[in-house]
C-alpha positions as CSV (number, residue, x, y, z in Angstrom):
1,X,12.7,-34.1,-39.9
2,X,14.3,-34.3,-36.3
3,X,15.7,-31.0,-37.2
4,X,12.2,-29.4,-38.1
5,X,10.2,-31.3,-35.2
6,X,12.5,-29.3,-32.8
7,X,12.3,-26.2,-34.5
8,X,8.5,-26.1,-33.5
9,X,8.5,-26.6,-30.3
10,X,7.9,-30.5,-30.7
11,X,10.4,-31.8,-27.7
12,X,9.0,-35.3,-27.1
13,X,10.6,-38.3,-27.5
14,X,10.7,-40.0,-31.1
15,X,10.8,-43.6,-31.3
16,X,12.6,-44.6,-34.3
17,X,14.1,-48.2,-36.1
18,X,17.3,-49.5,-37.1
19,X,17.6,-46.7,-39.5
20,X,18.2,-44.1,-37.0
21,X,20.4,-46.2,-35.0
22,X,23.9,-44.2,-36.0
23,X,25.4,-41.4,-34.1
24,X,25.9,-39.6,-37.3
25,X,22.4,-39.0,-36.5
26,X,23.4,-36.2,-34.4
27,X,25.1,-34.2,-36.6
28,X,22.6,-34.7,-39.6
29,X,20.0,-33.2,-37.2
30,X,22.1,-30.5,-35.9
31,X,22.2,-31.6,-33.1
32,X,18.8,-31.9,-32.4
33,X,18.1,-35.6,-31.7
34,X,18.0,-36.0,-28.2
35,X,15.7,-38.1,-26.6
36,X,15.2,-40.2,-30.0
37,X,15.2,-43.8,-28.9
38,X,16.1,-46.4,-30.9
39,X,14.7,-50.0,-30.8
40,X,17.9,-52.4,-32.2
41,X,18.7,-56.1,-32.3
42,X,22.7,-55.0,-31.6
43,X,23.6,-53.4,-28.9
44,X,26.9,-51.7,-29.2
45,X,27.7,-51.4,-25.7
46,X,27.4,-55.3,-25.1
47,X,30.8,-57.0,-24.0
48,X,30.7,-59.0,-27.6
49,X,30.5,-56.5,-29.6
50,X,33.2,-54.2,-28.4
51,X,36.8,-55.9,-30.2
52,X,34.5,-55.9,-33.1
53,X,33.4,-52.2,-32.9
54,X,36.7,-50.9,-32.1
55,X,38.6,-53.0,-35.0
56,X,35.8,-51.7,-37.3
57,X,36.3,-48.4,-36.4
58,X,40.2,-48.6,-36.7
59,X,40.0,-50.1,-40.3
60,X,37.0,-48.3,-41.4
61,X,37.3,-44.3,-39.9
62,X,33.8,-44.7,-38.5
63,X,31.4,-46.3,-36.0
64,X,29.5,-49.9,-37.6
65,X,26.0,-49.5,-38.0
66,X,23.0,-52.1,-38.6
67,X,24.4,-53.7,-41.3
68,X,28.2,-54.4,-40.2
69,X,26.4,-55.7,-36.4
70,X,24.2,-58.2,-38.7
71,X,27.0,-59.3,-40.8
72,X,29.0,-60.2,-37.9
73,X,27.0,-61.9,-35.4
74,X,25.5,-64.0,-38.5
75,X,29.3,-65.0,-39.1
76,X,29.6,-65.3,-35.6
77,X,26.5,-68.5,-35.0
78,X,27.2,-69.6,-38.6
79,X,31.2,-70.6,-37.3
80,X,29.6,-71.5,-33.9
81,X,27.3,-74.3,-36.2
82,X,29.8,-75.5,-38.4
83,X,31.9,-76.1,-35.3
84,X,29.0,-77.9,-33.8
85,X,28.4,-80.0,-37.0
86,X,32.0,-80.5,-38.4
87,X,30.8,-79.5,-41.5
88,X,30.1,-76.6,-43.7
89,X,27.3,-78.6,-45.8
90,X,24.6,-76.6,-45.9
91,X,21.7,-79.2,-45.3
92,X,23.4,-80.6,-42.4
93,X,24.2,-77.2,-40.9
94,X,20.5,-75.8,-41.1
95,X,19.4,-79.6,-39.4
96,X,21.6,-78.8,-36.3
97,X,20.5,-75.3,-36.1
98,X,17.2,-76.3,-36.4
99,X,17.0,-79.2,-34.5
100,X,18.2,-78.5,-30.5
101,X,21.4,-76.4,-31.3
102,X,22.6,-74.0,-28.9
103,X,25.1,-72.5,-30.2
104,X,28.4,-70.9,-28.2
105,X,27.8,-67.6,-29.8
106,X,25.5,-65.5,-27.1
107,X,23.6,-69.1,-26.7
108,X,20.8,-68.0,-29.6
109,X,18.3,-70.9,-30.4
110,X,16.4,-71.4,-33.5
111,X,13.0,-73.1,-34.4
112,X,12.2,-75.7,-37.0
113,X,11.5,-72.7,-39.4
114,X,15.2,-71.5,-39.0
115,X,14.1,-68.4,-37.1
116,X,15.7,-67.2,-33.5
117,X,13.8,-67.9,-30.7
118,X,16.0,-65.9,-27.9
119,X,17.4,-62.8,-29.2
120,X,16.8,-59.6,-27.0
121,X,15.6,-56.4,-28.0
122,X,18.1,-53.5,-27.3
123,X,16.1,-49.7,-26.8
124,X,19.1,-46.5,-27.6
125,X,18.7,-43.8,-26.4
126,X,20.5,-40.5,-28.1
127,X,22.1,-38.4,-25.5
128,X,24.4,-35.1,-26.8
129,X,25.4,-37.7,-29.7
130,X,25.9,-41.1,-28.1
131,X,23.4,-43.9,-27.7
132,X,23.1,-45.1,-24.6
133,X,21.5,-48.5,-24.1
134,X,18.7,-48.4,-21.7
135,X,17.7,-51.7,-19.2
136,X,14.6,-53.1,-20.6
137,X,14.2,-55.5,-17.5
């Protein structure tokens, strides 16, 4: 599609989800995709993620997309909380998350209905087939 938008002329920018946030991107557009801005909870270019991204790239021959980001920071507070509680019990986990836990993973908090309350929004933008993360602030 990014392919054929081009190919008419269309040279704005496309705003686009998680789905389009992976450099292969590039090359399945031809190279096309400039200017297509992603909106992502991860943000590859963060200090925390960068041991992660380059050992997953090492063992895996590519660069980790939505899914592999997810898994890992979800490992990452679920340690942090069963370090907190001293216990991997799920009922008494979920009370300490829910219930005042800051955790020492990026500091994210959660409300009484076990959802974040201070995760950031990261906006990609595609340049010549790398994202570059864009200050939102």
């Amino acid at each position: 599609m990014i392919e054929q938008l081009r190919s008419m002329g269309v040279n704005q920018p496309i705003l686009a989800g998680e789905g389009l946030a992976n450099t292969a991107v590039w090359n399945m557009s031809h190279r096309t995709a400039n200017n297509l801005y992603v909106a992502s909870i991860y943000d590859a270019e963060a200090v925390d993620t960068q041991a992660f991204t380059q050992s997953f790239q090492q063992t895996y021959g590519y660069e980790p997309g939505y899914f592999a980001y997810q898994g890992y920071q979800a490992l990452q507070v679920l340690a942090s909380a069963y370090r907190e509680t001293k216990s991997t019990e799920p009922i008494r986990v979920a009370a300490t998350m829910q219930y005042g836990f800051k955790n020492s993973y990026q500091n994210f908090q959660f409300d009484r209905k076990s959802l974040i309350k201070n995760k950031k929004i990261a906006i990609k933008q595609m340049i010549n087939g790398k994202f570059k993360t864009l200050t939102t602030e």
